[in-house]
C-alpha positions as CSV (number, residue, x, y, z in Angstrom):
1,X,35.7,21.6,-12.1
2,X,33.9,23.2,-9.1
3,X,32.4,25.6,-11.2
4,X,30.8,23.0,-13.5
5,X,29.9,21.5,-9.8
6,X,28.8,24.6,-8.6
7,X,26.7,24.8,-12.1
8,X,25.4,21.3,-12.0
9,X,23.4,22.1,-8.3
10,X,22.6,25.4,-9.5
11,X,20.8,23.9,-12.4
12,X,19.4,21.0,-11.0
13,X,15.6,21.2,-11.3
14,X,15.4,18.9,-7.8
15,X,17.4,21.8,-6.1
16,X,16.2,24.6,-7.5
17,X,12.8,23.5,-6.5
18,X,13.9,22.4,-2.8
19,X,15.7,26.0,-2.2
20,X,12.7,27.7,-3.5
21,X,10.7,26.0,-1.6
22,X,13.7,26.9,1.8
23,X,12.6,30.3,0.5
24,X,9.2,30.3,0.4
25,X,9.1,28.9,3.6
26,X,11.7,31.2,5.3
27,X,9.6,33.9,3.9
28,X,6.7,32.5,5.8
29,X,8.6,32.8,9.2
30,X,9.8,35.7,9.0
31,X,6.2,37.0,8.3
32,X,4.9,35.3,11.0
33,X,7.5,36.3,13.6
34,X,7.9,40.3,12.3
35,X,4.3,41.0,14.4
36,X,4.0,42.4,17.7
37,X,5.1,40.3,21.1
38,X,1.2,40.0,21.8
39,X,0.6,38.9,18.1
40,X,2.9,36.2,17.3
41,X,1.2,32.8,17.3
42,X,4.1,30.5,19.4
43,X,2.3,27.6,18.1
44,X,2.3,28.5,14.2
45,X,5.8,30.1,14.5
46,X,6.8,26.7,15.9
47,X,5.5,24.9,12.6
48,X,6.9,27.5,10.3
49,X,10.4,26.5,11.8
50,X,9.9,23.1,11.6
51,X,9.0,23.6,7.7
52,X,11.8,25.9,7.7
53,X,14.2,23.4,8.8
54,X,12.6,20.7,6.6
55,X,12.6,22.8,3.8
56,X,16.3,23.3,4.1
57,X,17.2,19.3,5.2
58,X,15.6,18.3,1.5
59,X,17.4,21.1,-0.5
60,X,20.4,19.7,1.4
61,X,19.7,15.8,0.4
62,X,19.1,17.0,-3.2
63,X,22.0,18.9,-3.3
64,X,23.8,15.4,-1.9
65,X,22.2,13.6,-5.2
66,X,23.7,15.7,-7.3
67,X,26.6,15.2,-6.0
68,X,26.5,11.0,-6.2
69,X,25.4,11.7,-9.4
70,X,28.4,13.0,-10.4
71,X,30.6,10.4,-8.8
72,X,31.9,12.7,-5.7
73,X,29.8,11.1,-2.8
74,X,28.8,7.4,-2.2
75,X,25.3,6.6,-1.8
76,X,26.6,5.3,2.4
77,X,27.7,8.7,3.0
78,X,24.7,10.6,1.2
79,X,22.6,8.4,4.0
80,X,25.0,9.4,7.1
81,X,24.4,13.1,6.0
82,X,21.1,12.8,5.3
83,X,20.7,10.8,9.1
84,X,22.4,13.8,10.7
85,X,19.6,16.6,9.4
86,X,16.4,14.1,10.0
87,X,13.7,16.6,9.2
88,X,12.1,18.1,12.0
89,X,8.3,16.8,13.1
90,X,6.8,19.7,14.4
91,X,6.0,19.9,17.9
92,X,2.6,21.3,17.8
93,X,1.7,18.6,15.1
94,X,2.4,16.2,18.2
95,X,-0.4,15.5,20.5
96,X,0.4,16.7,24.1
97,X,-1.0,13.3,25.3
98,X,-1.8,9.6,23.5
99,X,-5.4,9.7,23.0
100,X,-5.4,13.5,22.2
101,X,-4.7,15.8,19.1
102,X,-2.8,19.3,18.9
103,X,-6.3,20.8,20.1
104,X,-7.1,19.0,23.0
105,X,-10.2,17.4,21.6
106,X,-10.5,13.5,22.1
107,X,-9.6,10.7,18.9
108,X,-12.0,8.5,18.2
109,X,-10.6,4.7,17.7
110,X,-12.1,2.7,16.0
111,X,-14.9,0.0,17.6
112,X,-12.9,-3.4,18.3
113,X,-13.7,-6.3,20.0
114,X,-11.8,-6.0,22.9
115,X,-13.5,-2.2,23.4
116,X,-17.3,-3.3,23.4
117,X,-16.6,-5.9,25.8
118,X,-14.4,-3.4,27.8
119,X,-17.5,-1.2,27.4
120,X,-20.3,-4.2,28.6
121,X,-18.0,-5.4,31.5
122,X,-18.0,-1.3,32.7
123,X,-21.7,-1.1,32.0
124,X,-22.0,-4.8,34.5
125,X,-19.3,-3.3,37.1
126,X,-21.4,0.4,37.2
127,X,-25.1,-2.0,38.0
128,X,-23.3,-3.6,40.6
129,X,-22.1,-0.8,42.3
130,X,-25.6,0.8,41.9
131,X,-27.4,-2.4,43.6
132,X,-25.0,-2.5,46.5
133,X,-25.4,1.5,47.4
134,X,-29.0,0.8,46.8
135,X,-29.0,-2.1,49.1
136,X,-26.9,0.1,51.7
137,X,-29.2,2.3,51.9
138,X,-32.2,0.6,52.1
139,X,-33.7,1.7,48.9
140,X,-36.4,-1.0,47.6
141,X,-37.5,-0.2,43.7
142,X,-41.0,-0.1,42.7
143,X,-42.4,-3.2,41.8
144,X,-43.6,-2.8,37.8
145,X,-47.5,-3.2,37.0
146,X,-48.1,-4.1,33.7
């Protein structure tokens, strides 16, 4: 029996397709790491691990499939396992702060309501201010000739 087991996840075209993909992508780290000290990119080593680990974490929930498949596993305890190995969400794919992606460079939300009158009430607040250091100083504006 645990050789026709052993078979049926060998020969499963959702595993064999997940571990090649593990492979491909365990390839790619090991490329990426083998450079020089100076060379490796921290960054894109970072995501290469996290697909590694991904990679792995689906060949792992197929392999669990199989497995109810054939009777040996419930579907309750194919979710607990697959709970345990959550894939990984790459760190660099995170933005370092809200309102920021992976490069630094500002998102741009979209135009609501509540941010044009945000925008119009900063606009009235910045006039204010302007009048009141004018008036501080003593500056008086030209009077317009039309």
């Amino acid at each position: 029996m645990i050789s026709d087991l052993g078979d049926a996840i060998e020969h499963d075209p959702e595993v064999r397709q997940a571990r090649r993909i593990a492979d491909v992508a365990r390839t790619r780290l090991v490329a990426c790491m083998t450079g020089s000290q100076d060379v490796v990119d921290l960054t894109e080593a970072q995501r290469m691990l996290d697909a590694f680990r991904n990679a792995v974490a689906h060949a792992e929930e197929a392999e669990d499939l199989v497995l109810v498949h054939r009777g040996l596993l419930t579907s309750a305890e194919a979710d607990q396992r697959a709970a345990r190995r959550r894939p990984v969400r790459s760190r660099a794919a995170r933005p370092a702060r809200a309102g920021q992606d992976a490069g630094g460079a500002r998102r741009i939300g979209r135009l609501t309501v509540r941010r044009v009158i945000a925008g119009a009430v900063a606009l009235v607040a910045a006039a204010v201010v302007g009048v009141a250091v004018a008036r501080l100083l003593g500056v008086r504006p030209r009077l317009a000739r039309w």
